[in-house]
Structures are given as structure tokens and as C-alpha cells.
N, C-alpha and C positions, 0 to 999 in steps of 0.2 A: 744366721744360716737360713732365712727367705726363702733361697732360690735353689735349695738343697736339700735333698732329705739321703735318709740310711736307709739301707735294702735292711729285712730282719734277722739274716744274719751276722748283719754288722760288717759287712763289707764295705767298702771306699764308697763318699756322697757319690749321688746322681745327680745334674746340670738339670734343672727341668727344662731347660733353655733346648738343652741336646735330645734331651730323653723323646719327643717325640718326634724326631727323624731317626731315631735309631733303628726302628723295625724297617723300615724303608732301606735304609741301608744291609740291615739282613737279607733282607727279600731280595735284594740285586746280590753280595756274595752268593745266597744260596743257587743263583741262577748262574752264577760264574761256574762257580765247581758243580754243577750239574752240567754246564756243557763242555768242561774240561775234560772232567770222567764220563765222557761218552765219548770225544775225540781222543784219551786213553783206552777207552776200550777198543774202538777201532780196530787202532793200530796192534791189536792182539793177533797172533797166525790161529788160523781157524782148524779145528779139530784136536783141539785141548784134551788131554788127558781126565777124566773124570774128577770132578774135586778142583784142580787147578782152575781155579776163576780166569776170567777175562785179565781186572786190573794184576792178579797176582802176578801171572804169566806177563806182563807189563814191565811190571816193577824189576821182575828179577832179569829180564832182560836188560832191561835199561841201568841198571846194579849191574850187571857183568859188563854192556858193554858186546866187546864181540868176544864172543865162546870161542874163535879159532885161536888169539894169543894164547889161551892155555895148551903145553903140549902134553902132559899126563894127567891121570888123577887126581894127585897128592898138589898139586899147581893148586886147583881147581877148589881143593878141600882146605888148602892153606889159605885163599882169598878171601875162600865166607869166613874164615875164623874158627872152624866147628873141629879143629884139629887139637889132640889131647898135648897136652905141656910134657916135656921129656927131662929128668934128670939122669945122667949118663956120666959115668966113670967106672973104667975095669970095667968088673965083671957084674956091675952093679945098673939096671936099669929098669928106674922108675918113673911112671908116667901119671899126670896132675890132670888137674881139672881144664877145661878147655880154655886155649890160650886167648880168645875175644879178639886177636889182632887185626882180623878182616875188617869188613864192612859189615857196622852194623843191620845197615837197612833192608840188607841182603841177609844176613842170619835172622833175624827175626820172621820175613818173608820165609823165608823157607821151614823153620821153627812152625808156623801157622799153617803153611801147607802140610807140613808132616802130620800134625792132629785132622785135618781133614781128609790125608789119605788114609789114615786110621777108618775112618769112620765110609769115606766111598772108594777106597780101594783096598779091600781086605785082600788081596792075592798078590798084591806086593810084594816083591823077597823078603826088603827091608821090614816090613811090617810083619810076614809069615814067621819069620826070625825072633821077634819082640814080641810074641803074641801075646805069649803067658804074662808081663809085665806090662803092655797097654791094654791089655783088655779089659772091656769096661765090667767094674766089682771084682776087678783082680787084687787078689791079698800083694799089695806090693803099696812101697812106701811113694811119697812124694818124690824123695831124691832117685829114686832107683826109675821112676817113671818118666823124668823129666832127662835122666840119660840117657836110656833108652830111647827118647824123641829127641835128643841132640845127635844121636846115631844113627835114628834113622835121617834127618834131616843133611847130615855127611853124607850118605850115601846116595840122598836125593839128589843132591845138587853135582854129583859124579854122574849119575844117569840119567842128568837134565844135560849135562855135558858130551856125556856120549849120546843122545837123541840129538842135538842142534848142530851139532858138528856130523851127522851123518854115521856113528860109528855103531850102532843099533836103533833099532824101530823100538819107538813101546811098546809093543805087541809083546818082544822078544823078553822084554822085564814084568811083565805081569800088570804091564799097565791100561785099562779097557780107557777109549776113547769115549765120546759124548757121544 
């Protein structure tokens, strides 16, 4: 093993052969995805809602897709996934933990947005509504916090819906612009 050594956590040999073109080849990726996420950012619509990043507002666009195929709400909230599971018979109805069926890349983005509009948009319905459970050194458990921000992140993504589709302004939801 000459031409080999082991990193010291014992990961897979290194080529010494390869090992130095390897930072060279870094240094060109990290020049790619630096000028990919600046022609993503771009393409972001200008006067973002506080908190909503450039790439966010990207992503979740480009994850829906066009906002006019959705015709209501409940469409909109079934797509991300962020809708609770139903057990239904008679007189009997019981609702489970959230169904995941959407699109992940889309519920997680919005999942992130929602802790950030915790934090730069405190006048948010959804958030004014959750207070006492996100609020930071609130007596409230892990599980109880993180539904709370699967809830608000439902209700995000409804009035990311009715803002792109023209059927309210942010303004009218409590959301301050940059």
C-alpha cells in the first residue's frame, strides 16, 4: 500500500496519485455552485417578504411549479404533504400525524421558512396563533413545537398561494416586505 495512505478516521485510502488535483477540482465546483446560486437567485421576484430568502422563494417556486393549477386551499396543502392523516368511520373521526405524501423538497423548504418567520415575522397570524408554543424558553415540549411549525408551515404555503395567484397582498396577512 505505497501509493495509499488512510485519513485518521479510517475512512477509504487516498490515490496520492489523485490526492493532489483534488483541491483544484474543488476550487472549480465551488465556482460552479457559486455562480449557479447567484443565477438562482436572480431569478427570485423582487420584494420578498421579510425572512423569505432569495434561494428559498426559488425553490419553492420551482417545487410548485405554477400556483394557478391549484384551485383551493386544501389542493395547495395536500401537495406539500403538511396535511394531518384521517381515520373516518360513523360517527368516529380520528386524525394522525401528517401524511408526508407531497413533495418533500417543498415541505422541508417551507418547514425552514416557517422557524424563520418565527423569528423575522412575529405579526404573522400563523405565528401570533402559536405563540405561546414557539416562543423562544417556552415551557413546551419538542413534539408539541415542531407541530406547531408543521402548522404554521400549512398555512404558509396557503398564503404563499393566495399571494402568487393575486388573491391577497402580504400586507393584508401580516407579512412586512424587505
Amino acid at each position: 500500500m505505497e501509493a495509499a495512505y488512510f485519513c485518521r478516521a479510517g475512512c477509504a485510502p487516498v490515490d496520492e496519485r489523485v490526492a493532489p488535483k483534488q483541491p483544484t477540482i474543488l476550487l472549480g465546483l465551488q465556482e460552479k455552485i457559486a455562480a449557479l446560486t447567484i443565477q438562482l437567485q436572480s431569478a427570485a421576484a423582487p420584494n420578498q417578504p421579510c425572512g423569505l430568502g432569495l434561494m428559498t422563494s426559488v425553490i419553492i417556486d420551482r417545487e410548485i411549479g405554477d400556483w394557478n393549477r391549484f384551485n383551493n386551499r386544501r389542493q395547495i396543502a395536500s401537495y406539500t404533504g403538511l396535511c394531518p392523516g384521517e381515520y373516518s368511520s360513523g360517527k368516529t373521526r380520528l386524525q394522525s400525524c401528517v401524511t408526508k405524501h407531497g413533495n418533500p423538497r417543498l415541505r422541508a423548504a417551507l418547514v425552514e421558512l416557517s422557524w424563520r418567520l418565527v423569528r423575522f415575522q412575529p405579526n404573522y397570524k400563523p405565528i401570533v396563533k402559536w405563540r405561546q408554543i414557539l416562543a423562544k424558553g417556552a415551557l413546551a415540549t419538542g413534539a408539541a413545537r415542531k407541530k406547531a411549525i408543521v402548522a404554521v408551515a400549512r398555512q404558509l404555503a396557503v398564503d404563499l398561494w393566495r399571494i402568487k395567484t393575486g388573491r391577497l397582498r402580504a400586507e393584508e396577512l401580516g407579512l412586512i416586505n424587505q
